[in-house]
N, C-alpha and C positions, 0 to 999 in steps of 0.2 A: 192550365189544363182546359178552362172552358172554352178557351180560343181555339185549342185545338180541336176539340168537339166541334166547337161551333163550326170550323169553317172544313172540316173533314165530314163532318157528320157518324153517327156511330158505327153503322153496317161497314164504312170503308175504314175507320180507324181500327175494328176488329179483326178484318180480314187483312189489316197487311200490322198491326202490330202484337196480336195475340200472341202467337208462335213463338214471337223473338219476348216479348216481356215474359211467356211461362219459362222460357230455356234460363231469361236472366235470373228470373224468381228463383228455382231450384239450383242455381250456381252460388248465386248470392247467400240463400241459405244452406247451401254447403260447404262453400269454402270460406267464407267473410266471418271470422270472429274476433272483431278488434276490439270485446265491449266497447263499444260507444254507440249509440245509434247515429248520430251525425255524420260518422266515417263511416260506418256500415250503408248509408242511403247513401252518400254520395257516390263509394265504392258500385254497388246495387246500380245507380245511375247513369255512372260510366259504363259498367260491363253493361248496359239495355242501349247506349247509346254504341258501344264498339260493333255487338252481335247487329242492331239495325242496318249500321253501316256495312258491313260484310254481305248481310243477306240481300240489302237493295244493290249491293253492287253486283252478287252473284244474279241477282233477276237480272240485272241490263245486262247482264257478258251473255246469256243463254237467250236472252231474248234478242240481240244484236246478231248473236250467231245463226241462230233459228232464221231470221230472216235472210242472213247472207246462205245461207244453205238453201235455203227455200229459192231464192232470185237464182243461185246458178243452178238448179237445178229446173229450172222455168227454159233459162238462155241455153 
């Protein structure tokens, strides 16, 4: 975690992972009741790492689009 601090810095680690750890946080503690906490984190872990990867993928599809929208509308 400090590495990721360190080399994100905080302002840009909060602005692109807040959103998706609060959606995990409240999924996690809604749906995850395995008592154990070791399944519950790792559980917790995966769903922050699947919703990350959706939401970064959905930035590049609207931002890839965004710019081919924009270029045929220039030509």
């Amino acid at each position: 975690m400090y590495e990721l601090i360190k080399a994100l810095g905080v302002k840009q680690l909060l602005q692109h992972q807040a959103p998706v750890l609060g959606l995990s946080l409240i999924l996690a503690e809604g749906l995850f009741k395995f008592h154990s906490f070791t399944l519950e984190c790792l559980a917790f872990l995966a769903t922050w790492f699947c919703a990350d990867f959706l939401w970064q993928s959905a930035r590049r599809l609207f931002r890839i689009r965004g710019l081919t929208g924009a270029r045929a509308s220039i030509e």
